[in-house]
N, C-alpha and C positions, 0 to 999 in steps of 0.2 A: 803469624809464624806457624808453618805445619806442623801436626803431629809433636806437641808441646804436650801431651800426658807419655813419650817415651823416658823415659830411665837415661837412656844413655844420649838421647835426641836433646832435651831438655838439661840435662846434668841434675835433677832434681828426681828424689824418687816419689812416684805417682803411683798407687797399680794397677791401673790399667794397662798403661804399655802400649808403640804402637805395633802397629803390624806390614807397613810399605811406607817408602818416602825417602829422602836424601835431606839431608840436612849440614850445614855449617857451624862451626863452633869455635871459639877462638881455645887455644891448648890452656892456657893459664887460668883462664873460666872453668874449664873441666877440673883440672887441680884445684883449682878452689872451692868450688863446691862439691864434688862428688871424692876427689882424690884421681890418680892416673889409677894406681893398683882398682878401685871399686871399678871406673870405670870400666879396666878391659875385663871385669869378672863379668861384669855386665853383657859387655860385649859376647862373651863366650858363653854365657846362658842361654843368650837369644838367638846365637849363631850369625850375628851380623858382624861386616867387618868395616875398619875406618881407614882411610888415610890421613897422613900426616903431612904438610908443607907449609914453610915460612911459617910456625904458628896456629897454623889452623889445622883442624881435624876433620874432615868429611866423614861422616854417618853415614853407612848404607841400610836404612832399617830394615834391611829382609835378609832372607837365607841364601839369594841368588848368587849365583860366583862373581867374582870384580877382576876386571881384566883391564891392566892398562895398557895405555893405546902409547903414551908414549912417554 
């Protein structure tokens, strides 16, 4: 599994952190071990953004913009 020392990739806190990569995660994993709240503080530190559907959360670990297609 990639980039498994991110914070918000992993739901576990590491300090390393990564720095690029996409990652999947199921929502209920994220609340369970990190919290939703830690989570998106997470997310707003690093300046990455996620998506949400059915369930699962997409990780973008970079600062790059996310534009959906559809």
């Amino acid at each position: 599994m990639p980039h498994r020392g991110c914070v918000v990739a992993a739901t576990v806190p590491v300090a390393s952190g990564c720095k690029s990569g996409v990652v999947r995660r199921q929502k209920r994993d994220i609340e369970r071990l990190l919290g939703w709240e830690r989570f998106r503080q997470e997310l707003n530190h690093r300046g990455f953004h996620a998506v949400e559907n059915a369930g699962q959360v997409v990780i973008f670990c970079n600062q790059d913009a996310v534009r959906i297609i559809r």
